[in-house]
N, C-alpha and C positions, 0 to 999 in steps of 0.2 A: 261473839261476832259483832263487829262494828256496821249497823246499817246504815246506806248512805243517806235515807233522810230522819233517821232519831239522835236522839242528845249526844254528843261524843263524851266519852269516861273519862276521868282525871287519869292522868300519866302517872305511872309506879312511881312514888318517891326513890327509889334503888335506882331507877336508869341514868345512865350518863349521856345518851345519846339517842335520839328519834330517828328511822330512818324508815323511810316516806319512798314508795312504787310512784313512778308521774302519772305514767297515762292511765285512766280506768280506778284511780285510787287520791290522787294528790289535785287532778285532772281533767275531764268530763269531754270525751268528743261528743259534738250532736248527732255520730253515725256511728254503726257498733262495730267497723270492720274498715280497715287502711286501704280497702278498695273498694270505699266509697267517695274516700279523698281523689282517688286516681278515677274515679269520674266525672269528678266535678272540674278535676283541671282537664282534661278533656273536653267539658262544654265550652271551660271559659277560653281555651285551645282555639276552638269554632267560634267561639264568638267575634273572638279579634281578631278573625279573619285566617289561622293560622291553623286549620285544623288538620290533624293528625289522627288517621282511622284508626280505629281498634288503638288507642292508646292506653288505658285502661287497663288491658291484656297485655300490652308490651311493654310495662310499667312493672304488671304483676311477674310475667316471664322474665326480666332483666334483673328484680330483684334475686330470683329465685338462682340466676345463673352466677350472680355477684357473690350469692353465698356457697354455692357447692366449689368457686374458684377457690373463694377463702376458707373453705374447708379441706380441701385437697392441698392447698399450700401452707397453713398455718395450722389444719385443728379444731378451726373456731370460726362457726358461719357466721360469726355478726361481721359488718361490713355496714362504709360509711352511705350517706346520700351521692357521696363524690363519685364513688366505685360504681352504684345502682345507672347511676347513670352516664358511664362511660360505657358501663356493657347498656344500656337501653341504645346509646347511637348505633354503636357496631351491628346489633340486634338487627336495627330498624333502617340502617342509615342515616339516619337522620342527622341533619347539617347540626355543626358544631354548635351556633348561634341560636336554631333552634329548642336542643337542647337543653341550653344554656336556661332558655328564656321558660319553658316547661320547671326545670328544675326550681326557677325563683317563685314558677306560679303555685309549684305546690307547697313553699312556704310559706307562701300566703295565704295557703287552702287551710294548710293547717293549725297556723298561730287563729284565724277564722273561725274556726270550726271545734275550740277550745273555752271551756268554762271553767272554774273552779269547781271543785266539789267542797261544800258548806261543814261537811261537819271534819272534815283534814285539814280545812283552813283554821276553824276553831282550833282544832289540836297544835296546829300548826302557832297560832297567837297566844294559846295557852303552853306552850314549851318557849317560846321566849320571852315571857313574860316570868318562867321559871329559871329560864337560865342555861335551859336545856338545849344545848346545838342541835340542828338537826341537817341530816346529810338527805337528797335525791340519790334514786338508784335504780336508773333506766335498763331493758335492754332494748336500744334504741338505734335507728339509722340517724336521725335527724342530727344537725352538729348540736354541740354542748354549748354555745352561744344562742341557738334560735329555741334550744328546750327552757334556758335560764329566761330569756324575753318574755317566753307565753307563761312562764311562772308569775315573774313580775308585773306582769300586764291582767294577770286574773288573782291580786293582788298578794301574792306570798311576798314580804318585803324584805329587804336586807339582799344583799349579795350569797345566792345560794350556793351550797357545796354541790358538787353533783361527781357524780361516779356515773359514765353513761359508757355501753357494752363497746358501741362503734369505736370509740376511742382507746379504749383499755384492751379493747381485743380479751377480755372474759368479760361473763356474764354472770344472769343470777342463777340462772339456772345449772348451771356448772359449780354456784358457789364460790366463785372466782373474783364478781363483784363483792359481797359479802366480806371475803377474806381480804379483800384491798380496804375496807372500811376498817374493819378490825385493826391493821397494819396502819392506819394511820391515825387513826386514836388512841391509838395502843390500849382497846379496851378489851376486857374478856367479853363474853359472848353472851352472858348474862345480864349484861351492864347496859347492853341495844335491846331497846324494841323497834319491830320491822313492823311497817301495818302494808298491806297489799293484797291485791285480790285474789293473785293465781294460785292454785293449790300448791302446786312445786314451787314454783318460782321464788312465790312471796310467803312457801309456808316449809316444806319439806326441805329446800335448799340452805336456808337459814337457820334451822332449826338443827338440823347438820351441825353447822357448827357452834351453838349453844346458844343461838340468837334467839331471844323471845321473839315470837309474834302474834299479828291480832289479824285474822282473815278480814277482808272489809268487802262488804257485800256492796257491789257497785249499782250504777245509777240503770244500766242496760235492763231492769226487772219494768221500771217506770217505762222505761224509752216504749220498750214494746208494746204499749198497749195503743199506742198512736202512730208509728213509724216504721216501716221495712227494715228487719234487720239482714245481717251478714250472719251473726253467729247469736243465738237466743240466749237471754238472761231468764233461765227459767224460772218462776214465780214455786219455790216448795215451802211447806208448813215448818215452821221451826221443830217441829215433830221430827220432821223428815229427814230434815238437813243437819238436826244436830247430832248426828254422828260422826261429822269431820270436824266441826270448828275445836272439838275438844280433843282432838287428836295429834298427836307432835306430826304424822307424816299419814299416808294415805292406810284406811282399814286395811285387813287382808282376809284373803279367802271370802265366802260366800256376802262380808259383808261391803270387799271392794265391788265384787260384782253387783251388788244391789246400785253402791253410791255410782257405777259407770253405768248403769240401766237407768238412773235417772239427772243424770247429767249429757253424757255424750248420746243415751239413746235415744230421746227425745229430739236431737238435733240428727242424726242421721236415720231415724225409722218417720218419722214424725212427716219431715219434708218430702220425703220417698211416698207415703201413705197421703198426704195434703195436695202433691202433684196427681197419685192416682183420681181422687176426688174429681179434679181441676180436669185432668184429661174426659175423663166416662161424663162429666158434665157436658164438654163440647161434644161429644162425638155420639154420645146417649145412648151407649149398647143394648139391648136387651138383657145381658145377662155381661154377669165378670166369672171369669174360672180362676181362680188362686191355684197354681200349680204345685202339687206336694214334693217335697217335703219344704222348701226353703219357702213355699207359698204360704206357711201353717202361721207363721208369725203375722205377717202382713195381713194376713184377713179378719186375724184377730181384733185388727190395730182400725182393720175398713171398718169391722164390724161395728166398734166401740163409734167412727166417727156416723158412721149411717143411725146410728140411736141420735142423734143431733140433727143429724140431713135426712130425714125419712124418703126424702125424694129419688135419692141415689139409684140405681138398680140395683138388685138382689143379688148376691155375691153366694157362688157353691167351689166347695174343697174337690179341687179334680186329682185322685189318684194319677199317676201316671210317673212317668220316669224317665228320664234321657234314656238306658237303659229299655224297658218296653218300647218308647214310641220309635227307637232307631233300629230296635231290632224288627219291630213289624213292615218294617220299611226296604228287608234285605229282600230283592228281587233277584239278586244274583250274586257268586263271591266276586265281585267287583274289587275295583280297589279302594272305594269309597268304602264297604261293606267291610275291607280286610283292618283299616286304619281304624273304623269304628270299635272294633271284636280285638284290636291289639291296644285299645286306647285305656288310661286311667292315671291316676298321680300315684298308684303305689306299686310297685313292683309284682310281676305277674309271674306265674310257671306256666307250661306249656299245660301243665293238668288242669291250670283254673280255668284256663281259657277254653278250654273243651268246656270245660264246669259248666261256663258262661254262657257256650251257644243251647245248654240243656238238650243236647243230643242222648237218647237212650244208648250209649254206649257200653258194651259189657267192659269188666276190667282187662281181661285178657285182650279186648280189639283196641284199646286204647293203647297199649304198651306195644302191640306190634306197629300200630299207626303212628307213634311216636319215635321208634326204633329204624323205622322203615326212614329216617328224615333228620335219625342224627339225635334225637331228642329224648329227655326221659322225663316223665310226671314233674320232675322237681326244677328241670332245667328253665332256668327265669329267660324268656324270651320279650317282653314289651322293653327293655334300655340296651339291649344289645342290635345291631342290626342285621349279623349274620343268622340269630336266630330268629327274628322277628321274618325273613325270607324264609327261610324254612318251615317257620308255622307258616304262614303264608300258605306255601306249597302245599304243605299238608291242609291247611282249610280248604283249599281251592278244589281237593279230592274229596272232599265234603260238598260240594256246593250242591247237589240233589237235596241230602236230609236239613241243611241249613236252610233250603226255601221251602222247605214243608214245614220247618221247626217255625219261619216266621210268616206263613200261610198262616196256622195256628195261633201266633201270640197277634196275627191281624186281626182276625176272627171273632179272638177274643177283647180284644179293644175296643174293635168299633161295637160291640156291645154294648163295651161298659161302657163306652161314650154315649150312645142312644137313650140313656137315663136322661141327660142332662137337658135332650128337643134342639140340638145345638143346630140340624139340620133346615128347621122350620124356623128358624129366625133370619133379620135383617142384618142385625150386627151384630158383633160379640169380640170380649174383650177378654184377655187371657194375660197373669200377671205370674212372673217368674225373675228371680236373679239378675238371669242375661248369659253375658258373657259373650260365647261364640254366636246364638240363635240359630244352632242346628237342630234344636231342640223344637224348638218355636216352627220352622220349615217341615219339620216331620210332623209334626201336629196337624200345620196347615193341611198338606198333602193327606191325612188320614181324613180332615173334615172335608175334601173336596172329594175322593171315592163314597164318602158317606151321603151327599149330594147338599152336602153346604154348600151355597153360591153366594150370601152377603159379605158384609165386611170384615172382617179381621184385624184387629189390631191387637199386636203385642205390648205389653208394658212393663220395663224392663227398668231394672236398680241402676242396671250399666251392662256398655260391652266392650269388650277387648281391644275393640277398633271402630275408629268411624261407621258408621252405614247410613245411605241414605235410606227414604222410607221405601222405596219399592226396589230390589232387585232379583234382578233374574226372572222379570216380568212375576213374580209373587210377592206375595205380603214381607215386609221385613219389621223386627220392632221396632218402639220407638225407645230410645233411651232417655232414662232421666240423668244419667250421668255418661255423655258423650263418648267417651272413651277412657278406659278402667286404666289402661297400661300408662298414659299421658298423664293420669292426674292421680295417681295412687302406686306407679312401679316402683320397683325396690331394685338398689342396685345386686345384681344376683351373682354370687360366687363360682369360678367355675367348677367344671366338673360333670359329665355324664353324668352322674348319682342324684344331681339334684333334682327332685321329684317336680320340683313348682318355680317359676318366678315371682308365682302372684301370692307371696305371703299377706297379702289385705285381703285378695280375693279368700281365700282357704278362711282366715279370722270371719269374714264374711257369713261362710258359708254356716261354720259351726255357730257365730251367734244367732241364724236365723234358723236351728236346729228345731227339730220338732220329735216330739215324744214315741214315734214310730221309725223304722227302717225306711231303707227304699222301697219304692213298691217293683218287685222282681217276676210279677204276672199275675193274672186274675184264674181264678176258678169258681166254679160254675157252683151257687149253694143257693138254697132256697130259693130259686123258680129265679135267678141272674146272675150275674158273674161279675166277680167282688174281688177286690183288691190282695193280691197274697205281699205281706211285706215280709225286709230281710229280717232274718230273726238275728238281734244284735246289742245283746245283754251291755255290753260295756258302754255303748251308744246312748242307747235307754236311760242309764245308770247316768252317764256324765250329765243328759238334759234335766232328769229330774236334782240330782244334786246342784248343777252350776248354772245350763243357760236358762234356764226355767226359773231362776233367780234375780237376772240380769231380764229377761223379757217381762217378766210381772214388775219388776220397779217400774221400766219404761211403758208401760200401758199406765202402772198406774199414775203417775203424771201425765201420760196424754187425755188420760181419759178427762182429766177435769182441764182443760185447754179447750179453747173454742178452736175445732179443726180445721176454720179460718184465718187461724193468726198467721200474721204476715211475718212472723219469725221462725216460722216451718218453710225453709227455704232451702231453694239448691244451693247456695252459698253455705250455710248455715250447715249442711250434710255435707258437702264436700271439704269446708274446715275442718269440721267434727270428724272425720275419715281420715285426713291427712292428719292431725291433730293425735287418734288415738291409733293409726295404722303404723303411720312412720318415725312417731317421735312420743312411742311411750316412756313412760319412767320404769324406774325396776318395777318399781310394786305391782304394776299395770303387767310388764312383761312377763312376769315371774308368774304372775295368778293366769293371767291369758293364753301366755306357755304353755303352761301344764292343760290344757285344752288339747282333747288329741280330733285329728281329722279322719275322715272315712271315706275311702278310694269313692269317685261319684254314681258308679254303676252299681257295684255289691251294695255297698253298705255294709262290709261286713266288718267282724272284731278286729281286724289289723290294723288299727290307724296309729297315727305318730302322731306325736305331740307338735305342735306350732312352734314353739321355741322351747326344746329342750334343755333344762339344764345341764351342766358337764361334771364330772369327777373332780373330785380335789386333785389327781396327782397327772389329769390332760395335759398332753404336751400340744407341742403348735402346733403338728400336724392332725393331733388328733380335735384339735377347735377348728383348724379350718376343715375337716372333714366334716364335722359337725356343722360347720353353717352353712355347707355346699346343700346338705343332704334336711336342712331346717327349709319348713315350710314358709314360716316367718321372720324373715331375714333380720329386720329392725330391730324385731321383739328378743330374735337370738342375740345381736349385738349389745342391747338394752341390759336383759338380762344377767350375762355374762361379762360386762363392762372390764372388769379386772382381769380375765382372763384374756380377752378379748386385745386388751392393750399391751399385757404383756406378749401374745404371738404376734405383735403390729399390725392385725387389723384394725384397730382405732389409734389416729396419730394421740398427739398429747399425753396430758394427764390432769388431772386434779387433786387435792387434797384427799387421802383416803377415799380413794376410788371408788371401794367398792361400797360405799353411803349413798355414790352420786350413780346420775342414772346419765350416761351420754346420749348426744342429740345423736343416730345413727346416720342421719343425714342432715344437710340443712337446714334450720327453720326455727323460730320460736312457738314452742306451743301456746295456745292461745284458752284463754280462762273458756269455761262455759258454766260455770254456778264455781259463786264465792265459798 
């Protein structure tokens, strides 16, 4: 691996050609993240009198819509600065002139806010002093005149070649830039070295097609220790890290999962866990609850940072369950109570859902109560709606034993709650996933019959939709990521069958997995009433094998991080999310895939993998049945790439498709460790 401040290596004698990444590699911005640029033109917007709110964000949205245009119409999100900002006026309105004058400022922001990196320039003065051409190769908006300038200007000399995505319409990561170099030096693939930071881009893609490369550890490790980033250069021991640079494309199996535990994990658990901090600091609860099961990771991660911050408040693992807290909450079969008891992402029989409300039911009263309504043990009623009325109906003839059954799992709750003194305190701070915050609302509601009257606040990874902090005159969380479906949704296939839209959210769920079941009721043993979880062999099995691999890398890089560093950021998490949710590579999709999910109430053995592989001999219908009925939609496209293009769900093509990993939607992924 080439660091970006030690000696740079003499160049193979065998190569015939250098080919050199610009930004982050050839390069150096002073900011780690292109919307940082977009808020600096923004000030200077204001300054000159001309300012434009929230330009920054509709800078960032106008890109994003430039490329899903040009991906719907050609195949291939890259798109020029011209495009970005024709959709930013339409966007915003904003007068032509205006426009106009934004777009020159962020040229200026940029050529600005550009340094050389010292040891690419060396290489760079040592290849033609050798004789050795060497080609740029962007995937870039900006035009191919103002990328040559800030070359020039940070002193690369000579008239450069440059291969840049905007203009070519492919890129590196497709391998499409790569194969246009090739084509026009008519060199084989061993005859280039590529030097560039990003694992795929500047290392998997190239290597594709027989290109040497040299990872190059950028300057973002240094930036961090002084400066806010967007997306972290995390500082790992050559111990640690050298498992990819000697590697033609990304590990696999248990050992991708480590290198994405300490690459992407730390940017998305890290900032999630350094906001909690940041919050219970302002607001100083008495106590934090980490909610089980998806609470087991995060407290681990509090835990490790309160060894540093002793001052923190003391953090306890609260049993409990979407499942428990909604069902001690059924006052009646309502309809809220029917939607709850017909709810889950995996397909249900009319038998499970009795299962569910733990009604002592003989088997013979179940089959006539079933028969009586049209229904038998097996018939799947939660995706259908004629049957989901009929259960219905039939709950609804239960509604006596159903308010005794959650009389009983009340009972036994506020018990188990009564451990924790949650009653006798001021404030108190409760940490879960998110999502809807029905969960969070039944919670509150069981501490207010318990005769908690302080404060409550929820703290929450993200939710499905905006919320303000109080509605419905009760507590509501606060999110650290606004709204899940806005900045992390997948475009979803049709079809009844599909169990999920939110394939980030499901990936979510399973990497924040914890070594036990749901918790499905408490029973009463040695003198208090203790947590009963689902018993759920395959579950167990996949954490100790897979996430339990992926969460120990990521601790352990946090744990030696000061859990004040200002590169544990919502920025920096919500990259890292979009980054590995929507725009994995195969290897990513393929290992993350084979991850299966578990309906949110049971917990039990039936889950489905996140992006299922296909059969060699699938036809179209049976892929797009398959991606209807895929939790993770991305990861299936990803995956599947070849198969995928041949039933036209993915326009285009590339070179031996199935090497390459397609973008499923638009965007460049973005480096986060060299």
């Amino acid at each position: 691996m080439l660091e970006s401040l030690g000696r740079p290596p003499r160049l193979p004698r065998d190569i015939r050609l250098l080919s050199l990444d610009v930004f982050d590699t050839a390069l150096r911005r002073d900011c780690a993240q292109p919307e940082h640029i977009f808020r600096r033109v923004e000030e200077r917007l204001a300054a000159q009198g001309t300012a434009v709110a929230g330009f920054a964000d509709l800078r960032r949205r106008a890109e994003a819509l430039a490329r899903e245009t040009a991906f719907a119409a050609h195949g291939c999100p890259e798109v020029t600065l011209e495009a970005i900002y024709a959709h930013l006026a339409s966007l915003s309105g904003l007068p032509a002139a205006l426009a106009e004058t934004a777009k020159a400022l962020e040229i200026t922001v940029e050529q600005q806010a550009v340094s050389a990196e010292r040891p690419i320039l060396d290489l760079y003065d040592q290849a033609g002093r050798a004789g050795i051409p060497v080609v740029f190769v962007s995937d870039m908006y900006l035009p191919r005149p103002v990328i040559a300038a800030m070359l020039a200007a940070c002193g690369y000399q000579g008239e450069p070649t440059l291969f840049v995505s905007a203009e070519r319409m492919r890129t590196k990561g497709d391998g499409g830039l790569f194969a246009d170099v090739l084509a026009t030096f008519e060199l084989a693939g061993n005859r280039v070295l590529h030097i560039g930071d990003h694992p795929h881009a500047d290392g998997t893609a190239p290597a594709a097609l027989g290109i040497r490369h040299l990872p190059y550890n950028h300057t973002r490790r240094a930036m961090a220790k002084d400066r806010p980033l967007a997306v972290p250069g995390l500082a790992l021991s050559a111990r640690k890290a050298a498992h990819w640079p000697t590697q033609p494309g990304l590990p696999a199996g248990p050992a991708l999962l480590d290198f994405l535990g300490r690459t992407y994990g730390p940017a998305i658990h890290g900032g999630y866990v350094r906001w909690i901090t940041e919050q219970v600091r302002e607001t100083r609860p008495d106590a934090v609850l980490f909610f089980s099961r998806d609470g087991y990771f995060p407290k681990r991660l509090y835990d490790a940072a309160r060894q540093r911050q002793p001052y923190l408040p003391p953090a306890a693992y609260c049993c409990v369950s979407r499942y428990v807290l909604n069902m001690a909450r059924i006052a009646d079969c309502d309809e809220e109570a029917v939607a709850f008891l017909l709810s889950g992402t995996m397909p249900r029989s009319a038998g499970q859902i009795l299962a569910r409300c733990g009604l002592p039911l003989a088997g013979d009263r179940v089959s006539s109560l079933l028969a009586g309504h049209g229904l038998t043990p097996h018939t799947v009623v939660t995706n259908n709606a004629g049957n989901r009325e009929a259960m219905a109906d039939l709950l609804a003839g239960l509604a006596v034993p159903l308010r005794e059954r959650a009389a009983a799992m009340r009972a036994a709750l506020t018990s188990y709650l009564a451990r924790f003194g949650c009653e006798a305190m001021d404030r108190l701070a409760v940490v879960d996933l998110g999502w809807s915050g029905n969960s969070f609302r039944a919670f509150a509601a069981t501490l207010a019959d318990m005769g908690f009257g302080g404060e409550l606040t929820g703290l929450f990874l993200g939710l499905l939709a905006p919320a303000p902090g109080v509605r419905d005159g009760g507590p509501w969380p606060v999110p650290f990521l606004t709204n899940i479906l806005t900045d992390l949704g997948e475009v979803v296939g049709d079809g009844p069958d599909a169990p999920s839209p939110l394939g980030p959210v499901a990936l979510l769920e399973v990497l924040h997995g914890a070594p036990h079941g749901g918790v499905c009721g408490y029973e009463y043993r040695h003198g208090a009433f203790r947590p009963v979880f689902a018993d759920n062999p395959p579950g167990r099995a996949q954490y100790e094998r897979s996430v339990s691999v992926y969460q120990a890398a990521c601790l352990d890089v946090l744990s030696a991080m000061d859990p004040d560093d200002a590169a544990l950021s919502r920025e920096a998490c919500r990259e890292a999310l979009i980054d590995l949710c929507l725009h994995p590579t195969k290897e990513e999709a393929s290992v993350l895939g084979e991850l299966e999910h578990y309906d949110g109430i049971e917990h039990i053995g039936d889950g489905a993998a996140l992006a299922p592989g296909l059969p060699p001999d699938a036809d179209a219908g049976d892929i797009r049945q398959a991606l209807a009925r895929a939790y993770w939609k991305s990861g299936f496209l990803a995956r599947n790439s070849a198969a995928c293009r041949r039933a036209g769900l993915l326009p285009g093509g590339v070179p031996d498709a199935g090497r390459h990993a397609p973008a499923p939607r638009p965007g460049r992924k973005r480096p986060f460790l060299s």
